[in-house]
DRENPA-281763 format. One record per residue (C-alpha): z, x, y; residue in three letters. Coordinates in steps of 0.1 Angstrom, whole numbers, plus 5000, padded with zeros to 4 digits. Example, Ala and Ser with C-alpha at 12.3 -4.5 7.8 and 13.67 -1.06 7.14 Angstrom:
2
{{5078; 5123; 4955}; ALA}
{{5071; 5137; 4989}; SER}
//
This chain:
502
{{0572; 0823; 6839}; UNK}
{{0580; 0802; 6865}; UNK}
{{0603; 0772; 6874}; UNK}
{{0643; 0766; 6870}; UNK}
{{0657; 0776; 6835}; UNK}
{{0694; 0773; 6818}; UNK}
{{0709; 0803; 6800}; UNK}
{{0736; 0790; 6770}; UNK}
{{0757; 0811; 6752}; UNK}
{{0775; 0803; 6714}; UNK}
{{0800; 0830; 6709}; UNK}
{{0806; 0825; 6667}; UNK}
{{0827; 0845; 6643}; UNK}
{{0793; 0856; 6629}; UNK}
{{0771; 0860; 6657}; UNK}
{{0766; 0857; 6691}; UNK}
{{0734; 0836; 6700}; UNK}
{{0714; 0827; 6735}; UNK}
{{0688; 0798; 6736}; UNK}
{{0671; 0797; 6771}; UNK}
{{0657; 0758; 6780}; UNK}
{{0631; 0752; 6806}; UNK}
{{0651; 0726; 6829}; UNK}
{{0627; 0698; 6836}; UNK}
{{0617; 0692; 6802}; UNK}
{{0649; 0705; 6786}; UNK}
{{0627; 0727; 6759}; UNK}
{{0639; 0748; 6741}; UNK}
{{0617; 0785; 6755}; UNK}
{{0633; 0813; 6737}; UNK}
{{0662; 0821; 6713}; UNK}
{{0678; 0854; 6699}; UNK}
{{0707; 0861; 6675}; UNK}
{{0731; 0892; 6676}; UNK}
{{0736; 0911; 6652}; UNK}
{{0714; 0907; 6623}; UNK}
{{0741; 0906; 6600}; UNK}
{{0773; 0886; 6604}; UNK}
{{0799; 0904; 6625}; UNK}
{{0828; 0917; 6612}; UNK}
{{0862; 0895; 6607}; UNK}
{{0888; 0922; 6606}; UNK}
{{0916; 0919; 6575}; UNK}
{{0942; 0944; 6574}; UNK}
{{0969; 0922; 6558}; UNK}
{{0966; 0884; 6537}; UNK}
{{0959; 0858; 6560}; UNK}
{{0950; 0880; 6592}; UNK}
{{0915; 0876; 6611}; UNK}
{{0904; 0898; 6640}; UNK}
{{0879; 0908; 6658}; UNK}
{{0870; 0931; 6688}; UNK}
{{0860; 0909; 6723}; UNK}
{{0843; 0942; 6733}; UNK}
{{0816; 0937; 6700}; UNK}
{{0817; 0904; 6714}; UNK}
{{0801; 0913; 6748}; UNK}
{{0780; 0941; 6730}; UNK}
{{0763; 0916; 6712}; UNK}
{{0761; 0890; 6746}; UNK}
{{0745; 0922; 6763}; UNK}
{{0719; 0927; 6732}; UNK}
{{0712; 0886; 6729}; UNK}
{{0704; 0885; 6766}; UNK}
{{0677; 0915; 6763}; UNK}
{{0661; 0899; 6734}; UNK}
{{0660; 0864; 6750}; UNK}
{{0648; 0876; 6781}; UNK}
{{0618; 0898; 6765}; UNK}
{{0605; 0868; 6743}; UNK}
{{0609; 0842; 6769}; UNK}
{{0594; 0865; 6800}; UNK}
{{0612; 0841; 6822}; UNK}
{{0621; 0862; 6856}; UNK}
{{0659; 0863; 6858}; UNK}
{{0657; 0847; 6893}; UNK}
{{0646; 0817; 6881}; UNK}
{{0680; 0816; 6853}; UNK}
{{0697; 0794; 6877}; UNK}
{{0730; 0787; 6857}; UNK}
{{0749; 0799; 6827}; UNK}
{{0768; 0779; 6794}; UNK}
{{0793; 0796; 6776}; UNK}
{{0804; 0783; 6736}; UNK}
{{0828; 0800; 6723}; UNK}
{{0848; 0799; 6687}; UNK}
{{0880; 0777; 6694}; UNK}
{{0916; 0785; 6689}; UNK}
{{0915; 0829; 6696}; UNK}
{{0936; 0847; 6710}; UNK}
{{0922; 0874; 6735}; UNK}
{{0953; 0891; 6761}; UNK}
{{0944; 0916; 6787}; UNK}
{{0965; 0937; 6816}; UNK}
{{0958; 0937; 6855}; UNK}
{{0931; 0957; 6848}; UNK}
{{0909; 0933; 6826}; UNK}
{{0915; 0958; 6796}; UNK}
{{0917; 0942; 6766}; UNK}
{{0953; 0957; 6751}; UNK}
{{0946; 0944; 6714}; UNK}
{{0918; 0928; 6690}; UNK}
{{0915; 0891; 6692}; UNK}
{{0936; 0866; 6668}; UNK}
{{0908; 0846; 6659}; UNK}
{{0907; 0808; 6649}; UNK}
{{0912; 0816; 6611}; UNK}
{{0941; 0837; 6614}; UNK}
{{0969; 0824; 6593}; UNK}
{{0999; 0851; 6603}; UNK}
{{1017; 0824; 6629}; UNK}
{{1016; 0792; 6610}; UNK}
{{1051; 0796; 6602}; UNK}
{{1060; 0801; 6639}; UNK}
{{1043; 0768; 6648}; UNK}
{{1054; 0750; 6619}; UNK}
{{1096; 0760; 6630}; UNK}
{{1085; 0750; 6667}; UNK}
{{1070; 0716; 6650}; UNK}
{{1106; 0711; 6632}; UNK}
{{1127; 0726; 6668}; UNK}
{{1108; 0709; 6691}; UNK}
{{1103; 0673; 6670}; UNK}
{{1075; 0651; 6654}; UNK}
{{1078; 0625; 6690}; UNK}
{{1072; 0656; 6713}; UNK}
{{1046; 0675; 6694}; UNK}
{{1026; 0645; 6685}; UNK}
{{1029; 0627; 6719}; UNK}
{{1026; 0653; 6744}; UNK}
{{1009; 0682; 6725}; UNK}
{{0992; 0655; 6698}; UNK}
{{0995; 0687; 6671}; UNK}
{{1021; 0703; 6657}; UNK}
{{1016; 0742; 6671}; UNK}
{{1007; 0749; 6635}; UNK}
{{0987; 0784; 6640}; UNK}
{{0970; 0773; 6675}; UNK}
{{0973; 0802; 6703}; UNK}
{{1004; 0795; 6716}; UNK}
{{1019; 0801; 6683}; UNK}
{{0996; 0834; 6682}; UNK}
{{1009; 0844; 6713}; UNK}
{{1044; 0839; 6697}; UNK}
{{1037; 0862; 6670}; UNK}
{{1027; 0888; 6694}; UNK}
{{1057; 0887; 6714}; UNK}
{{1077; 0892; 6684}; UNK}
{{1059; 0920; 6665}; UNK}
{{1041; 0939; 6691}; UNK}
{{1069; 0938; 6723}; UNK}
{{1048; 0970; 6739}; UNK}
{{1013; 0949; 6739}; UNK}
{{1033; 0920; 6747}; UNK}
{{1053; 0937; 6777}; UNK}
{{1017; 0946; 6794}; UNK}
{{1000; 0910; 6794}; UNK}
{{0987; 0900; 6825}; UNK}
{{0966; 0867; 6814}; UNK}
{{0962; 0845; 6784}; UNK}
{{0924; 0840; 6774}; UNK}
{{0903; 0820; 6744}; UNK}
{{0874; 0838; 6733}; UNK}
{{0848; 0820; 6760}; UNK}
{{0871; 0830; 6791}; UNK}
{{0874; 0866; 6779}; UNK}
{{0831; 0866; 6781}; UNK}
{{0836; 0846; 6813}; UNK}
{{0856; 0877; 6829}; UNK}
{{0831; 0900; 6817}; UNK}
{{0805; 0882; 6839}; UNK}
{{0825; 0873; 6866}; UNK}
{{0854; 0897; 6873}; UNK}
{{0877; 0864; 6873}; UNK}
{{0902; 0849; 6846}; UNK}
{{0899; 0810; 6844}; UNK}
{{0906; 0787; 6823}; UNK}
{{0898; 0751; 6815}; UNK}
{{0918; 0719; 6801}; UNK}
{{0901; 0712; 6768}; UNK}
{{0906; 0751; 6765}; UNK}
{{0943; 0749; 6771}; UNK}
{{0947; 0717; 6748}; UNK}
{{0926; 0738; 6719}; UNK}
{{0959; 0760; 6724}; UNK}
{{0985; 0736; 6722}; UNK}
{{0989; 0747; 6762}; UNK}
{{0986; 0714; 6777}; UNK}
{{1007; 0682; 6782}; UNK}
{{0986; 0655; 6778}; UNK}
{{1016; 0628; 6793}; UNK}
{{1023; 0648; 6823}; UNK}
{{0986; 0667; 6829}; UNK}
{{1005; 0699; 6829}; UNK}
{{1011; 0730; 6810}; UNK}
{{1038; 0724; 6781}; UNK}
{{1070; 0731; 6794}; UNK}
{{1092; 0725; 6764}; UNK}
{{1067; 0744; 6743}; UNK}
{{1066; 0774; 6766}; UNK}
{{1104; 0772; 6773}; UNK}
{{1111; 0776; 6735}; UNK}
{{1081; 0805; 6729}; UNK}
{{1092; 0819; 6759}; UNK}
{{1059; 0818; 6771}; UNK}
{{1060; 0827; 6812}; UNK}
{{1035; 0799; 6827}; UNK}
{{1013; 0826; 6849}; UNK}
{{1000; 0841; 6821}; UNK}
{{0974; 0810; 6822}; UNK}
{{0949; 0820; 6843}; UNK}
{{0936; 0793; 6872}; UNK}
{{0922; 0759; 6857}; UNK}
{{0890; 0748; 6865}; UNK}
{{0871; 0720; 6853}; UNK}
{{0850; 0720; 6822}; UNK}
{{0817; 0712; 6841}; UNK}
{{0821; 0734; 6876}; UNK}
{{0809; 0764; 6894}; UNK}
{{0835; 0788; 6875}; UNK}
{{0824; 0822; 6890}; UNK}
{{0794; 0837; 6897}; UNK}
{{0777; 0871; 6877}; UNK}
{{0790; 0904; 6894}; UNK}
{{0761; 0930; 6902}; UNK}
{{0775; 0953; 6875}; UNK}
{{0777; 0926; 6849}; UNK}
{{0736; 0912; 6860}; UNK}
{{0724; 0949; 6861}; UNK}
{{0741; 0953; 6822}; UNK}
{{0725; 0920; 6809}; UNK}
{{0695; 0922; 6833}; UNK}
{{0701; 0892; 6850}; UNK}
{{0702; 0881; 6884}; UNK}
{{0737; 0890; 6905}; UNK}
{{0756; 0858; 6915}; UNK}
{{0741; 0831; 6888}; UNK}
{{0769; 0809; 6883}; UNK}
{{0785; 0799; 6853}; UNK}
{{0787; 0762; 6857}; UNK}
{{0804; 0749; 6821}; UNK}
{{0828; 0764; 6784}; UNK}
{{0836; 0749; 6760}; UNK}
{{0848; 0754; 6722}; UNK}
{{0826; 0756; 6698}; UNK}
{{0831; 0721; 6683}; UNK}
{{0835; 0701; 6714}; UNK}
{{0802; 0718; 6724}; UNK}
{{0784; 0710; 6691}; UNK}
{{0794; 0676; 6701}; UNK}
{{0786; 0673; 6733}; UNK}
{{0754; 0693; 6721}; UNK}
{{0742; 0661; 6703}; UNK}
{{0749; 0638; 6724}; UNK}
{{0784; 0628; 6712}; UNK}
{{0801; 0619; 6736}; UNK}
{{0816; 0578; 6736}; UNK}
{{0844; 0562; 6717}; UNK}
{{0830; 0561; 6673}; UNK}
{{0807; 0586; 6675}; UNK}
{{0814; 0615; 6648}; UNK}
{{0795; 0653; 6647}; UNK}
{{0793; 0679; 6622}; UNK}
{{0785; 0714; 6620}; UNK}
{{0782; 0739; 6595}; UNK}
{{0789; 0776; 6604}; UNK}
{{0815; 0798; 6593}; UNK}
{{0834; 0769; 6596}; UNK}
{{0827; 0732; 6585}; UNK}
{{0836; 0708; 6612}; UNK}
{{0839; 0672; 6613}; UNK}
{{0844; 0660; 6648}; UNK}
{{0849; 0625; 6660}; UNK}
{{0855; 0608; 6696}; UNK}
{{0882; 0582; 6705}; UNK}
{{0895; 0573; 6741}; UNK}
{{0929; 0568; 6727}; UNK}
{{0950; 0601; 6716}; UNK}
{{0956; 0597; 6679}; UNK}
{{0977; 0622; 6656}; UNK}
{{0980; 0632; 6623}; UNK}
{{1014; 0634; 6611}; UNK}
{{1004; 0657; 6586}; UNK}
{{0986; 0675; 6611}; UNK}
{{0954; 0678; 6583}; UNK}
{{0935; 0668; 6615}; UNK}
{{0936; 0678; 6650}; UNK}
{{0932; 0658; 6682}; UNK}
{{0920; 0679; 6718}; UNK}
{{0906; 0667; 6749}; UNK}
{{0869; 0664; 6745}; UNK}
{{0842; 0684; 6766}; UNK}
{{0836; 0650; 6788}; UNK}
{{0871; 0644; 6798}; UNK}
{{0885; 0626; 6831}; UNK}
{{0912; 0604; 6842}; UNK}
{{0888; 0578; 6845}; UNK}
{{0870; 0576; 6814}; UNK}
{{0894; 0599; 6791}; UNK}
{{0876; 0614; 6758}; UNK}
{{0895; 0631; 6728}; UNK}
{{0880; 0648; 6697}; UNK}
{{0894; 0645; 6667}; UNK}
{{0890; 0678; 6645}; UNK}
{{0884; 0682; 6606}; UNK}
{{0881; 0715; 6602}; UNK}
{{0875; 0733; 6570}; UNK}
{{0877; 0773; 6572}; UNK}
{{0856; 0783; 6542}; UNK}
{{0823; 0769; 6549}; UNK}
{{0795; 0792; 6556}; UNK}
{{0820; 0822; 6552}; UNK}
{{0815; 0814; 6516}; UNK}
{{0777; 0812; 6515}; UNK}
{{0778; 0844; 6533}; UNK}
{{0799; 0860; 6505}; UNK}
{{0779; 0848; 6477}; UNK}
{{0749; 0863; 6494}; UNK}
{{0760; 0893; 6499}; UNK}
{{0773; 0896; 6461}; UNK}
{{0740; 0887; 6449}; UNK}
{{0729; 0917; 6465}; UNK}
{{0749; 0942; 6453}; UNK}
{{0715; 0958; 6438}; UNK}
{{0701; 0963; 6473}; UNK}
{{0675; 0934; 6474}; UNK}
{{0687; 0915; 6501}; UNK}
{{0686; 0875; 6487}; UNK}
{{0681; 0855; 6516}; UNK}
{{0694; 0819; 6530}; UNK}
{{0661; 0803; 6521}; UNK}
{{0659; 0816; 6490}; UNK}
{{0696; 0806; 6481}; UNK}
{{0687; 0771; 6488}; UNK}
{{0652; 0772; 6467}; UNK}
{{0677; 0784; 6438}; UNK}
{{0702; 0755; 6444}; UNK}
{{0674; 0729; 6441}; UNK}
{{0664; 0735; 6410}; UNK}
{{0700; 0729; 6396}; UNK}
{{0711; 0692; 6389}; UNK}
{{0737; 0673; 6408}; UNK}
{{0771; 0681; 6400}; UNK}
{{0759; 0723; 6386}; UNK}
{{0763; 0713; 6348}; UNK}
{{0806; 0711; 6352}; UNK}
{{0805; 0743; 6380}; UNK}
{{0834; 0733; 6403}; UNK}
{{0843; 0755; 6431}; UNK}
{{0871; 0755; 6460}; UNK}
{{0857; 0768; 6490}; UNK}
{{0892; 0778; 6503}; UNK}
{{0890; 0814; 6505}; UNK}
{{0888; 0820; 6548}; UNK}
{{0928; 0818; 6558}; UNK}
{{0957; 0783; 6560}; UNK}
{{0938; 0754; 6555}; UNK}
{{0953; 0726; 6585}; UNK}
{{0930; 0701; 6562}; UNK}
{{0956; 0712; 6530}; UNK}
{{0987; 0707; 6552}; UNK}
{{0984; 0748; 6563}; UNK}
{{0985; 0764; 6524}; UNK}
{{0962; 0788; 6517}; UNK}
{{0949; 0791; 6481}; UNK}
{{0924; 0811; 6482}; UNK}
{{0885; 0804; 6467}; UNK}
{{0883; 0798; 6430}; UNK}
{{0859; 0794; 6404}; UNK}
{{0863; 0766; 6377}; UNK}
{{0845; 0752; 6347}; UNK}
{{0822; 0786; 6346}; UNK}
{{0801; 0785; 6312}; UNK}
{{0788; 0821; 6310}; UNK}
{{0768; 0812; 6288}; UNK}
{{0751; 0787; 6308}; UNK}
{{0760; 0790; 6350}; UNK}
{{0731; 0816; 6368}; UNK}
{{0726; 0826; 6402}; UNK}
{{0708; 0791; 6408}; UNK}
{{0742; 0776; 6394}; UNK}
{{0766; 0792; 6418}; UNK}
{{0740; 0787; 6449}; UNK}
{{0743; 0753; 6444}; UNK}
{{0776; 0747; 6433}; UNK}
{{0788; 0767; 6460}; UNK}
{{0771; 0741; 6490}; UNK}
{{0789; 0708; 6468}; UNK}
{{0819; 0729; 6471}; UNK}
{{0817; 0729; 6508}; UNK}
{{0804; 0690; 6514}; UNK}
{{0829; 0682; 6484}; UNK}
{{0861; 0698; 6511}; UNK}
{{0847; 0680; 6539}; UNK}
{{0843; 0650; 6522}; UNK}
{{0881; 0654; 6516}; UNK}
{{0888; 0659; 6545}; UNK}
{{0869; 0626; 6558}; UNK}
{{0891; 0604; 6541}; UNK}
{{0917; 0616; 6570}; UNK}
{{0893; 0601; 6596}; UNK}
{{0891; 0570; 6577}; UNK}
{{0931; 0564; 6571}; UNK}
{{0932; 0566; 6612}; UNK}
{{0907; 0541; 6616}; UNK}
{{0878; 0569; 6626}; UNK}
{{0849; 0550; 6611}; UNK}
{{0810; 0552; 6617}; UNK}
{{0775; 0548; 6594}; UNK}
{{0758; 0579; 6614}; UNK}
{{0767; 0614; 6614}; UNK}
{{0749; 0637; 6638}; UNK}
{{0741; 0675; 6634}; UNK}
{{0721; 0699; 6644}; UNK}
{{0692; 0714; 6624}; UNK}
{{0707; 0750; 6623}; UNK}
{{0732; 0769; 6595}; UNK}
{{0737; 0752; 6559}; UNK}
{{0725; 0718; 6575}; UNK}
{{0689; 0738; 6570}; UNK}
{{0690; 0730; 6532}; UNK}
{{0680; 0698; 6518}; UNK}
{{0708; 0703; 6489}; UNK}
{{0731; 0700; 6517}; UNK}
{{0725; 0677; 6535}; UNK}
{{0718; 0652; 6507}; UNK}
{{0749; 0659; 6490}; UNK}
{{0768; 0651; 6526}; UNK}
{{0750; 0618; 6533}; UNK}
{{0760; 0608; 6495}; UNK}
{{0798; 0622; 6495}; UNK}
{{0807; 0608; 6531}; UNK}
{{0781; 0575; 6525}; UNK}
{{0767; 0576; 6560}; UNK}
{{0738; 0585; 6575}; UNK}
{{0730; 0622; 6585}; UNK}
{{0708; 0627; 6616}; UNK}
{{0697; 0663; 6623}; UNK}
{{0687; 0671; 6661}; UNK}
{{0666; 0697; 6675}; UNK}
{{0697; 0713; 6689}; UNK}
{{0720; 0740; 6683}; UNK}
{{0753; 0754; 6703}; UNK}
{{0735; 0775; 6725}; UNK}
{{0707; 0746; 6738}; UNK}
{{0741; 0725; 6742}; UNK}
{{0755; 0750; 6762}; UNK}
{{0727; 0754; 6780}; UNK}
{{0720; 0718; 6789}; UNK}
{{0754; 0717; 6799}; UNK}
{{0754; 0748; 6824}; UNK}
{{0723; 0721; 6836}; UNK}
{{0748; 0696; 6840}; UNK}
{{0777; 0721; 6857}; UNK}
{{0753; 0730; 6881}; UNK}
{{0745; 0691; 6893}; UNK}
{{0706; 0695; 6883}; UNK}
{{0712; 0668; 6863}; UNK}
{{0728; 0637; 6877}; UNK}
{{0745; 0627; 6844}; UNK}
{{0745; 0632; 6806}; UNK}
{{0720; 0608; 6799}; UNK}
{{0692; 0627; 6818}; UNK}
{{0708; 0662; 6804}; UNK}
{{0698; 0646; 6765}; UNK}
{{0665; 0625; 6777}; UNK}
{{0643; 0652; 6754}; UNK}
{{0673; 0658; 6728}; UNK}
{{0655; 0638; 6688}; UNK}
{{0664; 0630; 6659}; UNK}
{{0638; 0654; 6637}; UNK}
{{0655; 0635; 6602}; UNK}
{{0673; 0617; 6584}; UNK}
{{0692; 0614; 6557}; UNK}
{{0703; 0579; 6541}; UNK}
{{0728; 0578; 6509}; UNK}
{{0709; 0573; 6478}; UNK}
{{0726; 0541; 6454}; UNK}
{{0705; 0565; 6426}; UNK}
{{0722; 0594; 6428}; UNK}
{{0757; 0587; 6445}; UNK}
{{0777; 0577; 6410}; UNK}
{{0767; 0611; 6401}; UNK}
{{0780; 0626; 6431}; UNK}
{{0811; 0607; 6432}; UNK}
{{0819; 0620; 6395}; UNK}
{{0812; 0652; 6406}; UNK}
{{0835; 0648; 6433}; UNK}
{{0863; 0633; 6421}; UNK}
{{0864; 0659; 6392}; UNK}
{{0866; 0687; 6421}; UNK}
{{0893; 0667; 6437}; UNK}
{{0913; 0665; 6405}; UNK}
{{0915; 0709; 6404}; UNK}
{{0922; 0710; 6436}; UNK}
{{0950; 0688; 6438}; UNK}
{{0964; 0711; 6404}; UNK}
{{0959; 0738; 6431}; UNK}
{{0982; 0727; 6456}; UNK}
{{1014; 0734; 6461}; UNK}
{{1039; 0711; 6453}; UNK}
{{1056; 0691; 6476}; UNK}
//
């Protein structure tokens, strides 16, 4: 096929996928997913979460061959690369671009006591000011932990990377970084534009282990011939734009001026709004990094509600129901949940079970199962039960936005992970009382839309979104909402006897 075309990549914790969009039009021309099943999260001890950046790259490598044999689009014609990536890991390598140990990813809980001593050493004015977080179990606190547990991988670092850098090497032979990367870190001064010195200084974190900073939407290398000849692309396409995963699910949909809020729903569950003035959480439930769109001009920051057990525990359930070898499907899961009335008959359960919640002030409880009639609950039950668990936590969470003054009557997502089912979505436009607009969009098509927008083919965001719609919509129903909101509120009241005390 022939004309100009925009490869994006959206590096998850479950998959790795690539959307390819035809640039004039912006559609949407071919997609593929890798691996069929969810990759791995590695566990060896409570509150750990790893993974390998090489199954990473395997799975960029196997993506790439899939796209490119269902879109028959000529690599020639790719003429720029996205790259979305999960936020907050932890990837180290020696002079030699070898990786020396498996990533720290975003859910990883070991280092939360590191950040939380720097929070107390370094002081609530600092942290919140110039780092707006507390280094709670960000990278810099992860590169911390390393230092002190692990002196002889430590000893042999050479560069500092996120996950969407490390794939950015792979293509490129060059370490970069970016600013809303190094802010996702807790690595960036927002007062001063620099790298932390106070924070680094007390970590004893050596400042050229960052690797050169470019900007988010710039040429940022170009594809070796090895790497093209692996992926079967063309030598020297250029990567024009990273980003984290959330920032790019905003920018994704279009979110990208002062009030308007996104959600996704992956592994994770994010809500993620945009303000033009920094705001912090003292309780650090909620996050605050530069967004995707950033300048000096016309500065951007997204506030982050993130709530670990999300589509980690949809997973889980699916795989447990089956244990008999016939593999229950997503689709299936949510025909089961609509059958089951609002609120599961009493079924209550905390989705908590994927690391230190930041959202519960860093504990880590653990999933758990309340109000279970055996008797009564089924499959169907838990199915559903399960998905008001999740909207239930993130309507939880919105009440943060709301007591700093992060208000809006529209929510947007895209039509992709447990926004697919109409028990999920419904019960999030009735627990959070706004409207929920789904998109034709997904991480990927963001990414690829902004690789569009690195590479100057589009002359500004507006034209990057002109083909970007609104496919539907849900409203909160007066009907249904007291039911919802009793639900709710009688989740709320076993989680708070869940806490710990203060």
């Amino acid at each position: 096929m022939e004309g100009v075309y925009f490869l994006g990549y959206d590096l998850g914790s479950s998959s790795v996928k690539a959307s390819l969009i035809e640039a004039q039009t912006g559609t949407l021309v071919a997609s593929a997913i890798s691996p069929d099943v969810e990759m791995e999260i590695i566990s060896p001890h409570k509150g750990w979460a790893e993974q390998h950046p090489e199954v990473w790259w395997s799975n960029v490598i196997k993506a790439t061959h899939q796209l490119l044999k269902k879109s028959q689009v000529a690599a020639n014609h790719i003429k720029a690369i996205g790259i979305s990536y999960q936020m907050h890991g932890l990837v180290l390598v020696n002079k030699a671009q070898q990786v020396l140990r498996p990533s720290i990813i975003w859910c990883d809980s070991r280092a939360v006591s590191i950040g939380e001593d720097a929070f107390r050493k370094l002081g609530e004015i600092y942290c919140l000011e110039r780092l707006l977080n507390s280094p709670g179990n960000f990278t810099a606190s992860k590169l911390k932990w390393v230092q002190e547990n692990e002196p002889e991988v430590y000893d042999q670092i050479d560069k500092v990377m996120l996950p969407g850098d490390y794939l950015a090497m792979k293509m490129t032979d060059q370490v970069m970084a970016t600013v809303p990367g190094l802010s996702e870190g807790t690595m960036w001064d927002y007062q001063k534009q620099v790298l932390p010195e106070r924070l680094f200084k007390l970590y004893e974190i050596a400042p050229a282990f960052i690797p050169e900073i470019v900007p988010t939407f710039s040429q940022q290398g170009v594809l070796t011939s090895h790497a093209a000849q692996i992926l079967g692309l063309a030598a020297n396409t250029p990567i024009t734009y990273r980003a984290g995963d959330q920032p790019n699910n905003a920018f994704s949909l279009n979110v990208l001026n002062p009030g308007e809020i996104a959600t996704t729903a992956g592994t994770s569950g994010v809500i993620y709004g945009v303000v033009d003035q920094p705001v912090s959480d003292k309780q650090s439930r909620v996050n605050t990094f530069v967004h995707s769109n950033y300048t000096n001009e016309t500065p951007r920051y997204g506030v982050l509600l993130c709530v670990n057990g999300t589509g980690v525990l949809n997973s889980w359930l699916r795989k447990n129901l089956s244990l008999k070898g016939d593999l229950v499907d997503y689709p299936t899961m949510n025909t089961l949940a609509s059958d089951i009335p609002i609120g599961s008959e009493g079924l209550r359960i905390l989705p908590f079970g994927n690391g230190a919640e930041r959202m519960l002030k860093n504990a880590d409880i653990g999933a758990s199962f309340h109000r279970l009639d055996l008797n009564r609950h089924t499959n169907a039950y838990l199915c559903r039960a399960v998905q008001e668990g999740i909207v239930f936590a993130l309507g939880y969470g919105f009440q943060v936005f709301r007591e700093l003054g992060l208000v809006s009557n529209v929510i947007r997502a895209g039509h992709a992970n447990m926004f697919l089912s109409e028990i999920f979505c419904e019960t999030f436009a009735n627990i959070t009382n706004t409207t929920l607009e789904l998109y034709n969009t997904d991480g990927a098509q963001g990414a690829a839309r902004a690789a569009g927008v690195g590479a100057n083919f589009y002359q500004n965001f507006e034209e990057a979104f002109h083909t970007l719609r609104c496919i539907k919509t849900y409203e909160p129903n007066p009907q249904q909402q007291p039911s919802y909101q009793q639900a709710f509120e009688q989740w709320q009241s076993i989680l708070e006897t869940q806490l710990p005390k203060q």
